[in-house]
C-alpha positions as CSV (number, residue, x, y, z in Angstrom):
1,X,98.2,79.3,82.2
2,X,96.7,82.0,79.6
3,X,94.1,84.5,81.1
4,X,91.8,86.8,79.6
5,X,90.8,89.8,81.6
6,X,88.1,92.0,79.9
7,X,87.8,95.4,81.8
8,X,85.1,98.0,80.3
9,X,85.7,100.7,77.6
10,X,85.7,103.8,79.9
11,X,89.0,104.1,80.9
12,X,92.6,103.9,79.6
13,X,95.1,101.3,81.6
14,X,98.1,102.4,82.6
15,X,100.9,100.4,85.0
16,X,101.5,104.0,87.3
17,X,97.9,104.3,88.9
18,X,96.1,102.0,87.5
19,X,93.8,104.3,85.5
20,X,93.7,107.5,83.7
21,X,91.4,108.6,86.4
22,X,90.0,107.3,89.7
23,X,87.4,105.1,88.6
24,X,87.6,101.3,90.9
25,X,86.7,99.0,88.3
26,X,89.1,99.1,85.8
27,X,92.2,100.2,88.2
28,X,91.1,96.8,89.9
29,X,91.5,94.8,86.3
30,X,95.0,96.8,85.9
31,X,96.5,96.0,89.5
32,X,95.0,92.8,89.2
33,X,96.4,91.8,86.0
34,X,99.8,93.1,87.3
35,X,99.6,90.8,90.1
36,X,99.0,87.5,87.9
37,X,101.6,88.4,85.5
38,X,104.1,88.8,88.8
39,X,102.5,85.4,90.0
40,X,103.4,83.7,86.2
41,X,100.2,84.0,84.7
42,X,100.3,84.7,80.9
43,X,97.4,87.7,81.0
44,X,95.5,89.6,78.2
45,X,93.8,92.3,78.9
46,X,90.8,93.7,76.7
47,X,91.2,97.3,77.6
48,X,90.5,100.4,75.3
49,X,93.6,101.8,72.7
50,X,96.3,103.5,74.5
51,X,96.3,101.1,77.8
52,X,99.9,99.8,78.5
53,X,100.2,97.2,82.0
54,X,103.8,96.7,81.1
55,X,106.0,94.6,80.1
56,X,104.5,90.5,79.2
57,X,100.7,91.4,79.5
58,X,99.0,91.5,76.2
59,X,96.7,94.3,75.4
60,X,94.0,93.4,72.9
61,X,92.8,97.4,71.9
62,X,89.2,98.4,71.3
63,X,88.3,102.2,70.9
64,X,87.6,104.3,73.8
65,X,84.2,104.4,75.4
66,X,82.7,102.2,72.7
67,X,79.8,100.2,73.0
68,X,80.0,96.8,74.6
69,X,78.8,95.3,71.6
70,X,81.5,96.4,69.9
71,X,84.0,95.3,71.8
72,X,82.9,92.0,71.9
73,X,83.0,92.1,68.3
74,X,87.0,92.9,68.4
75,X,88.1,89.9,71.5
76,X,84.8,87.1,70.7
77,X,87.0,84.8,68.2
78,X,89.9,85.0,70.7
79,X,87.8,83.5,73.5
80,X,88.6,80.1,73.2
81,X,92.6,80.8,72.8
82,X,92.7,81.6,77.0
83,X,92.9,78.5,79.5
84,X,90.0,80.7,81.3
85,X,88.5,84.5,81.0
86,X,87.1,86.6,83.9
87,X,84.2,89.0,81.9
88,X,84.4,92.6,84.1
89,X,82.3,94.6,81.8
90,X,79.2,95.8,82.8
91,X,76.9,93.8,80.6
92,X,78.6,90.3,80.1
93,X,78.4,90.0,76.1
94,X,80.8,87.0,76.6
95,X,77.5,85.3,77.8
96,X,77.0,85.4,74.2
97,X,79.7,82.9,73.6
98,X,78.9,80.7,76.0
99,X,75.2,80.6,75.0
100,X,76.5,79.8,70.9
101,X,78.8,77.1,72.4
102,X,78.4,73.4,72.4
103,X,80.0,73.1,75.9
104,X,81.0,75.1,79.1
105,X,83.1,78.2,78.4
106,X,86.0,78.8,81.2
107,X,84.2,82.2,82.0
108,X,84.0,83.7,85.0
109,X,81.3,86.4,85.9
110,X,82.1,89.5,87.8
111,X,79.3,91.5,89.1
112,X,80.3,95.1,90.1
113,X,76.9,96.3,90.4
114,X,74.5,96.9,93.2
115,X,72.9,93.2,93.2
116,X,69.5,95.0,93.9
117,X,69.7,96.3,90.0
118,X,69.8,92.5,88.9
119,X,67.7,92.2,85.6
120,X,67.4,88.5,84.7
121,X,70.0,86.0,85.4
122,X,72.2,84.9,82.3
123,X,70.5,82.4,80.4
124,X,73.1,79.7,80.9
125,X,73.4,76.8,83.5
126,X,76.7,77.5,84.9
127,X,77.2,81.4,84.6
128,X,80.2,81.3,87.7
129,X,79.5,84.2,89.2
130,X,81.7,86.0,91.4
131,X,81.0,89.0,93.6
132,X,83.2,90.8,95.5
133,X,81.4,90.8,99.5
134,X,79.4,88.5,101.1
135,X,76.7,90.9,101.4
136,X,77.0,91.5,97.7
137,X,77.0,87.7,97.2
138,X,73.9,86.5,99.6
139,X,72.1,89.0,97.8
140,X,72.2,87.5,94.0
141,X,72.1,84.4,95.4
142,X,68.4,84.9,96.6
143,X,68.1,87.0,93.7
144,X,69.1,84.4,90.6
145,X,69.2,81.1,92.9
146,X,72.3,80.7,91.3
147,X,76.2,79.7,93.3
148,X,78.3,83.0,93.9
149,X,82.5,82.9,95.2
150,X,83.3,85.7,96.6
151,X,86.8,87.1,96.4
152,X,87.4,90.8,98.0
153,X,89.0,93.6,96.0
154,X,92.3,94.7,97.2
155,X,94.3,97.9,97.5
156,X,97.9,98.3,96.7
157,X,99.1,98.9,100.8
158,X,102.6,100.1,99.3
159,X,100.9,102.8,97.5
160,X,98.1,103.9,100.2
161,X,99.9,104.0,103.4
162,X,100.4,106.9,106.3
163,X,103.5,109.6,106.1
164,X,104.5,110.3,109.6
165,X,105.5,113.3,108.1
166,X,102.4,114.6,107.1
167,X,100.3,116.5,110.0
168,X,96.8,115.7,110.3
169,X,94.3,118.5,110.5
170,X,90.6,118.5,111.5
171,X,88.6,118.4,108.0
172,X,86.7,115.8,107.2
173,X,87.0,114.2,103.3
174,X,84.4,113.0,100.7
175,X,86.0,111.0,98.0
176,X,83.7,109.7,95.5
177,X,81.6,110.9,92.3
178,X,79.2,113.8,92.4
179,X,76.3,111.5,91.9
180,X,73.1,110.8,94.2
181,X,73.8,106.9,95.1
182,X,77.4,108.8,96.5
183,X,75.1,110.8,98.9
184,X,77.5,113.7,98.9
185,X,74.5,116.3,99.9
186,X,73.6,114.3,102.9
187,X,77.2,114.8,103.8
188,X,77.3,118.1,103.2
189,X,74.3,119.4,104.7
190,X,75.3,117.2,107.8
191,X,79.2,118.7,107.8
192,X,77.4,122.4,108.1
193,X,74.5,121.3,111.0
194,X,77.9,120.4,112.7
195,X,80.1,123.3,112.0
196,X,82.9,120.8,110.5
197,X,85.0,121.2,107.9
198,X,84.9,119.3,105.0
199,X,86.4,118.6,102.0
200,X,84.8,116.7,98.6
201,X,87.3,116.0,95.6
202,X,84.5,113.8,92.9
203,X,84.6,113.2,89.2
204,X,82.9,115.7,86.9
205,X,83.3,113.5,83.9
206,X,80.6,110.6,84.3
207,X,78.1,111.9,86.3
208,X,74.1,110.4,86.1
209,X,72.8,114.4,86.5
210,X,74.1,117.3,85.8
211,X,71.5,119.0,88.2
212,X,72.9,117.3,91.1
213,X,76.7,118.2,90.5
214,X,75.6,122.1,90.2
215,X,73.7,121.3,93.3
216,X,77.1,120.1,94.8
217,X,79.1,122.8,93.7
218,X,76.5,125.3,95.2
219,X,77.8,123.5,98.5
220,X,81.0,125.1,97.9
221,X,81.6,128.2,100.5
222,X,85.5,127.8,100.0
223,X,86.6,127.6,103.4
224,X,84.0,125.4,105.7
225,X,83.0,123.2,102.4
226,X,84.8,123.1,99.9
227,X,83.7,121.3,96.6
228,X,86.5,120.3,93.9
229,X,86.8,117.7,90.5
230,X,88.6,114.5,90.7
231,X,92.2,114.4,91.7
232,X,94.6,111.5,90.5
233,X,95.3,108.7,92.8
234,X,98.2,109.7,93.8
235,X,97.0,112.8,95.3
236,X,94.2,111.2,96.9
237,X,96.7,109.4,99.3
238,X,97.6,113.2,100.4
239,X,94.3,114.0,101.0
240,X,93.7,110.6,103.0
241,X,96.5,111.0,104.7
242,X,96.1,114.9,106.0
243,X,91.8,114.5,106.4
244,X,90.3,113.7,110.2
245,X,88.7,111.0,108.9
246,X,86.8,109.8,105.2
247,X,83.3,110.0,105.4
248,X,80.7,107.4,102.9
249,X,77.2,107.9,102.5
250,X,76.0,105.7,99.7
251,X,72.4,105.5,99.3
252,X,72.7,101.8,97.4
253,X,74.3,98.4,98.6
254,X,77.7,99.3,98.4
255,X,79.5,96.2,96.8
256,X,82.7,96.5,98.2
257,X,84.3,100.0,99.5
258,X,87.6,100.7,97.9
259,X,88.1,104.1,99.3
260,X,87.4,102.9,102.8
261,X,90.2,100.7,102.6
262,X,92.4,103.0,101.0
263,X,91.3,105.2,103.8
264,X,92.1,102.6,106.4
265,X,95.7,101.7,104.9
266,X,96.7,105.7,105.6
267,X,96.2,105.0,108.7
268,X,92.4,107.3,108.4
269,X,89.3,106.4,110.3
270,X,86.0,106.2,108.2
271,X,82.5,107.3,109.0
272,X,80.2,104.8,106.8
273,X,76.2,104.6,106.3
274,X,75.8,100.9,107.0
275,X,75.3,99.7,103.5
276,X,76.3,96.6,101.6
277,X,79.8,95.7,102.8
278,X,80.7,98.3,105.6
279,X,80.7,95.8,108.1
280,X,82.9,93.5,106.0
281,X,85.6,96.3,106.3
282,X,85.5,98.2,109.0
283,X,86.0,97.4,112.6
284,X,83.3,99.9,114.4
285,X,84.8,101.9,117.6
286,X,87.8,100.8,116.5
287,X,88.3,101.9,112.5
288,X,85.6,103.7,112.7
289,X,82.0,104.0,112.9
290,X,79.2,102.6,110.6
291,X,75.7,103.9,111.3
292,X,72.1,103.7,110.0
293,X,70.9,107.6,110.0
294,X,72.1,110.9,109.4
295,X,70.8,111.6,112.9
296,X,73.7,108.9,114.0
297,X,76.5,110.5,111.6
298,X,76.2,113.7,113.1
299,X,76.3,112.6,116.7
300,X,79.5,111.1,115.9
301,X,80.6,114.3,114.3
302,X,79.6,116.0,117.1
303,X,81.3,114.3,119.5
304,X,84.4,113.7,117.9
305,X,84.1,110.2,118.0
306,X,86.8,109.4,115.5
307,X,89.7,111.1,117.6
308,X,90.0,108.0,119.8
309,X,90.4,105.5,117.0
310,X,94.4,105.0,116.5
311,X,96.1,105.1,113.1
312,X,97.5,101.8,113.8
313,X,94.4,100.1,113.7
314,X,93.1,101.1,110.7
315,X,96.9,100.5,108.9
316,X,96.2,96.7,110.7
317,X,92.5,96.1,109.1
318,X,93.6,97.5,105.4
319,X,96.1,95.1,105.5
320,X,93.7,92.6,105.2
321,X,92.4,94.0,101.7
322,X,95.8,94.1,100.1
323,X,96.0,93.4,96.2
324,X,98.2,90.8,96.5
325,X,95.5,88.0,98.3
326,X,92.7,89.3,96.2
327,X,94.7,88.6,93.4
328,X,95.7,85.0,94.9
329,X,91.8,84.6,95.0
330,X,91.2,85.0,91.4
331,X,94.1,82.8,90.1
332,X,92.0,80.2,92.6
333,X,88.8,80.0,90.4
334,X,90.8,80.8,87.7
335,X,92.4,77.3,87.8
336,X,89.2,76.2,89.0
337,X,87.3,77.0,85.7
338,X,90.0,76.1,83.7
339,X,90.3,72.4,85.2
340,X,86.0,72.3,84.1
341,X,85.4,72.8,87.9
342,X,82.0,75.2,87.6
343,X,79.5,76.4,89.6
């Protein structure tokens, strides 16, 4: 089977981390691209110049942080050379293709958005949407009346995993961008009211207001909070690995949660505002702890609830959310659209 998997312009591929950089969406389009080439899938990838997945995956180039358009104008005649095509970009031009065409295109959908920013649904009668939480899911399905498969990122449990030789000290982490849906004030206002420690590593790079990420770095005190840029991934399992416990505040419906799991499969409790698909990942009292206010966060904090959850236990729910199942869930409805079965 030949697969087309169109990440987003933003970021270089690579086959080490995934990304040149932490971003989730197009690590998620390298690992899983490397997963269906290892299953015997023939994959393309449209990824921008410079992006190498290895050895057998096809990388059809277009220039760095272009425009969507643009892109589309590079891979659109190539479309209907792939037994099916999974569209992760962030506004679908492929829709294009399957609007000009005289039958069903073999394109799947992915939504990586909060649902709740859903413009009007894509004029065509079988878009195949997939989403990536039931939460995510229930929500544009009341949104666009439309059919919605879920299939759950996954995380790479060889790479994010605990060291029993790394001690674990009492700060607390922030891992995410320096943005306001990432609710990294919240955090740190709460961190100080408590007299924790806590530690934020965030990208500087694609920010939505350069107002809010000086107000971050004005958190920065350099011992009780201390403020830093993004880090690659591979230091991020250090930091996972040596924190107290990962804390998530996002102030939208978080889709999925990558960094919780990641979190989880270092064997790292997570403190979560209970948004989109917290519940989906973590097991509260016994990964951690997902709550509804600030008020709740800090009494947590406070009483350092996340010292009686066990390593183990987290290690045991990441392993749920590895990348090799959520990869065995695309090649699924990737056979499925390419035997005309739609939804």
């Amino acid at each position: 089977m030949k697969v087309l998997l169109i990440s987003t312009s933003v970021f270089v591929l690579n086959p080490i981390t995934g990304t040149e950089g932490y971003s989730g969406l197009e690590n998620l389009v390298a690992n899983w691209a490397m997963q269906l080439n290892k299953m015997g899938v023939q994959v393309s990838v449209v990824a921008p110049e410079g992006s190498n997945l290895g050895e057998g995956i096809e990388i059809i180039p277009i220039p760095l942080r272009c425009g969507e358009d643009v892109a589309y104008s590079i891979y659109k005649d190539r479309l209907i050379q792939f037994d099916c095509c999974e569209d992760h970009s962030w506004l679908w031009f492929s829709v294009l293709a399957q609007m000009e065409a005289d039958r069903q295109l073999p394109i799947i959908h992915c939504y990586h958005s909060d649902p709740y920013n859903l413009g009007a649904p894509p004029p065509i009668q079988n878009p195949c949407m997939m989403a990536f939480s039931e939460a995510q899911a229930n929500v544009i399905r009341s949104r666009w009346n439309c059919a919605v498969q879920v299939v759950r990122h996954g995380i790479d449990l060889d790479f994010y995993k605990p060291d029993p030789n790394v001690q674990r000290g009492n700060r607390y982490l922030f891992l995410a961008r320096y943005t306001p849906e990432k609710g990294f004030l919240e955090i740190a206002h709460t961190a100080k009211k408590c007299r924790v420690p806590l530690d934020a590593f965030g990208d500087i790079e694609i920010i939505a207001s350069e107002d809010y990420m000086r107000k971050c770095f004005e958190e920065n005190d350099g011992r009780q909070i201390k403020v830093a840029p993004g880090i690659p991934r591979t230091e991020t399992v250090k930091q996972y690995q040596s924190h107290k416990a990962l804390i998530t505040w996002p102030n939208y419906m978080e889709i999925f949660g990558l960094s919780t799991c990641e979190a989880m499969a270092c064997g790292t409790p997570v403190l979560s505002k209970d948004s989109g698909a917290a519940r989906e990942l973590i097991k509260h009292g016994k990964t951690g702890f997902v709550v509804s206010t600030l008020d709740e966060l800090e009494d947590l904090i406070k009483s350092d609830a996340v010292s009686m959850i066990k390593p183990e236990d987290c290690r045991k729910q990441a392993m749920a959310f590895s990348i090799e199942k959520s990869a065995r869930g695309h090649l699924q409805l990737l056979e499925d659209v390419s035997k005309g079965i739609v939804w």
